[in-house]
N, C-alpha and C positions, 0 to 999 in steps of 0.2 A: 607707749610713748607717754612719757609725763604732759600733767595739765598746764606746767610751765614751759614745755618745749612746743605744744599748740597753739598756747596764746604767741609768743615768738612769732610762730612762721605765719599765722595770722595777719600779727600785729595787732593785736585783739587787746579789750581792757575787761577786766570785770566788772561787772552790772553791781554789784553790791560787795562790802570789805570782807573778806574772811583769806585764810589759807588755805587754799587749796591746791598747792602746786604741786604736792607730790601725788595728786590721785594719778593713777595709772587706766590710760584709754588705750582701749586692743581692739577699737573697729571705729569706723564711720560711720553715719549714714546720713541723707541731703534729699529732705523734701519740705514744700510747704502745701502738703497734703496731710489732714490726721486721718485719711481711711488709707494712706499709705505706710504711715508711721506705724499703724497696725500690723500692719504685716512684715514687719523690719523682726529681728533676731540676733543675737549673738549676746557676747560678756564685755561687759563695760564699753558702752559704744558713746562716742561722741554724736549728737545730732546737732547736724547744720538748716537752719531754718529762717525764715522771715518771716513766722509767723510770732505774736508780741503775746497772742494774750493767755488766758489762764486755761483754756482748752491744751495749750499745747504742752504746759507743766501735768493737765493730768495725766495726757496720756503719756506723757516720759515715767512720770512715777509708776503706771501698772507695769510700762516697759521693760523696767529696770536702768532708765539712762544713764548716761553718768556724768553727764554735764553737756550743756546745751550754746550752740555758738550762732547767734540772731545775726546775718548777713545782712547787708547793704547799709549798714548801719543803722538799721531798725533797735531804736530803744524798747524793752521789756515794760511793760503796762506795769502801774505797782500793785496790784493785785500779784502778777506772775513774780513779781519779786519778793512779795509776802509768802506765796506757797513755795516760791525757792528756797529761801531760810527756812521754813519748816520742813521742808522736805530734805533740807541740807544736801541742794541740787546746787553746782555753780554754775553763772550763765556768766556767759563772753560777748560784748560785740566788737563787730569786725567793719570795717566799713568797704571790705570786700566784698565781689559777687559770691554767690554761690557756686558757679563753675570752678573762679580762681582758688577760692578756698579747697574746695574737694582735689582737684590738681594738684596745689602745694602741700597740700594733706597726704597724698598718692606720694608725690616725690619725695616726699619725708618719709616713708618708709610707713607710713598707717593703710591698715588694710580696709576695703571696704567691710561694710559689715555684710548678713543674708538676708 
């Protein structure tokens, strides 16, 4: 699923300008835990999180994430948006919960991640 057809069903805005609507997400995954984000797995996964600050950008970059979507309408600390541009990580907020998000994500056809 394209990063333009996530932000959509969202209804999500980007944290900072770039294009990034053609990157391509092939999993989910939904914590605002980093000793669970640890143990998450798969290619190119979308993370759904509440969590703002710069812990949560390092552990997407060891991860491999592929763009990051902050729930309840929690804005990105600019620290985390500083290591997103260098990281050339796109973040989204939603002012969705985390359940509704992960569902509209499910019924869109995105799979969870492992």
């Amino acid at each position: 699923m394209k990063l333009k057809e996530i932000q959509k069903v969202l209804a999500a805005e980007l944290a900072y300008e770039n294009d990034f609507s053609e990157i391509e997400i092939k999993s989910c995954h939904a914590s605002d835990l980093i000793s669970d984000l640890l143990t998450f797995s798969g290619e190119s996964p979308l993370l759904l999180t509440g969590l703002t600050n710069v812990q949560v950008m390092r552990s997407a970059d060891i991860l491999d994430i592929a763009a990051i979507c902050f729930v309840r309408g929690k804005v990105p600390q600019p620290e985390t948006i500083k290591l997103a541009k260098e990281k050339n990580i796109p973040l989204l907020v939603t002012n969705l919960l985390m359940y509704e998000s992960s569902g509209r994500l499910y019924k869109a056809g995105l799979p969870p991640g492992k």
